[in-house]
C-alpha positions as CSV (number, residue, x, y, z in Angstrom):
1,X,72.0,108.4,95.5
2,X,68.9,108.4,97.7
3,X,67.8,112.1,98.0
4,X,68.5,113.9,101.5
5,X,70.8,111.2,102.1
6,X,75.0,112.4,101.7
7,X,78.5,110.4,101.9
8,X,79.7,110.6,104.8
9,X,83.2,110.8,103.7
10,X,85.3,111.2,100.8
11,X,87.4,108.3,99.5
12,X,91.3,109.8,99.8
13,X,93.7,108.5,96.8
14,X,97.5,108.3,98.0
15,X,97.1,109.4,101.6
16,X,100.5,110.0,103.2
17,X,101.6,107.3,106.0
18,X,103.5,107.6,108.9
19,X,105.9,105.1,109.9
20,X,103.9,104.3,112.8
21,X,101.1,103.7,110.3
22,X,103.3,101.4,108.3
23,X,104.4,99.8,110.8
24,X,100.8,98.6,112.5
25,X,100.8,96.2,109.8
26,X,103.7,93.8,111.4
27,X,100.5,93.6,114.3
28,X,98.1,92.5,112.3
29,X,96.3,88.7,113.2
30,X,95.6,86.5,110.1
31,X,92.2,84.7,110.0
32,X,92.5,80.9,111.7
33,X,94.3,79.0,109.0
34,X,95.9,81.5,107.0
35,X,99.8,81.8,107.6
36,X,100.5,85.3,109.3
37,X,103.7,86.8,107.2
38,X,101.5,86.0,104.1
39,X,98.0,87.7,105.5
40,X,100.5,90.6,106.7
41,X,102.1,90.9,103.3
42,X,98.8,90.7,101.5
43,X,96.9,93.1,103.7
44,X,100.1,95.6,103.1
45,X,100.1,95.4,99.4
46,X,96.4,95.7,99.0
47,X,96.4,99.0,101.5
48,X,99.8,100.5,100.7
49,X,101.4,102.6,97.7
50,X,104.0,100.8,96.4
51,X,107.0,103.8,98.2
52,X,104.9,102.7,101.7
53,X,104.9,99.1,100.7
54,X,108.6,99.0,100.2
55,X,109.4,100.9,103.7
56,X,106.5,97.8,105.1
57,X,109.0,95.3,104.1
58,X,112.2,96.4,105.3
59,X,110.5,96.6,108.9
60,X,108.9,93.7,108.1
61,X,112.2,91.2,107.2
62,X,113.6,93.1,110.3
63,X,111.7,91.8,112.6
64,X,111.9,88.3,111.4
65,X,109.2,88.6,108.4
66,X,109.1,86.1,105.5
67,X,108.8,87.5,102.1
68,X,108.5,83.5,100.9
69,X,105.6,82.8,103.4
70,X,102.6,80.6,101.4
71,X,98.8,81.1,102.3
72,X,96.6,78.0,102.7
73,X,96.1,77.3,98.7
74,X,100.1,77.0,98.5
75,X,100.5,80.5,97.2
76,X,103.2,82.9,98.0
77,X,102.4,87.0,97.7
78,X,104.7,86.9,94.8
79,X,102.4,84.3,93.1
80,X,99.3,86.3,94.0
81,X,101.0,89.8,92.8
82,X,101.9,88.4,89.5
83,X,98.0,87.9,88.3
84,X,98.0,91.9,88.7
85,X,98.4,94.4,86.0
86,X,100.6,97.0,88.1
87,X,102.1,95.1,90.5
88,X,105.7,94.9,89.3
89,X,107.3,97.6,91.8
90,X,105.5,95.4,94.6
91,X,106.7,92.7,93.0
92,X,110.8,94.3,92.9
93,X,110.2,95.5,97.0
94,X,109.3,91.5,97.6
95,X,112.6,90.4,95.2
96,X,114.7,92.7,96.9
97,X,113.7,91.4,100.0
98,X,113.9,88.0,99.3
């Protein structure tokens, strides 16, 4: 670290989320191209413990969401989770879902 220079914050592990917080995710845009329950879905897993994941969905297949929704290479988010090491309680929110 440069000297004189400081973080200016501190990276938070396993911050508690409000619903409303969970919830901003069914808002999210997807970049031009990409389908936008799979950028949703993605974006979620990658930001969310797996308890805030699981909550996502539900509100997410609620409002019409689609847990089997493919990104541009042909991939659903199950696909994409199952190259992961610890991914399986993601992967049982998205089967339950399904």
């Amino acid at each position: 670290m440069i000297e004189g220079v400081k973080k200016d914050k501190e990276k938070v592990i396993d911050p508690v989320w409000s619903e409303s917080r969970i919830r901003e995710f069914l808002h999210l845009l997807p970049p031009a191209g990409e389908n936008a329950d799979f950028h949703k879905l993605l974006k979620a897993y990658q930001s969310m413990r797996a308890e805030d994941f699981d909550d996502f969905v539900g509100f997410f297949t609620s409002a019409g969401g689609d847990v089997t929704a493919h990104n541009a290479a042909g991939q659903s988010i199950t696909d994409v989770l199952k190259a992961h090491r610890y991914s399986q309680p993601y992967l049982d929110t998205i089967a339950k879902h399904a």
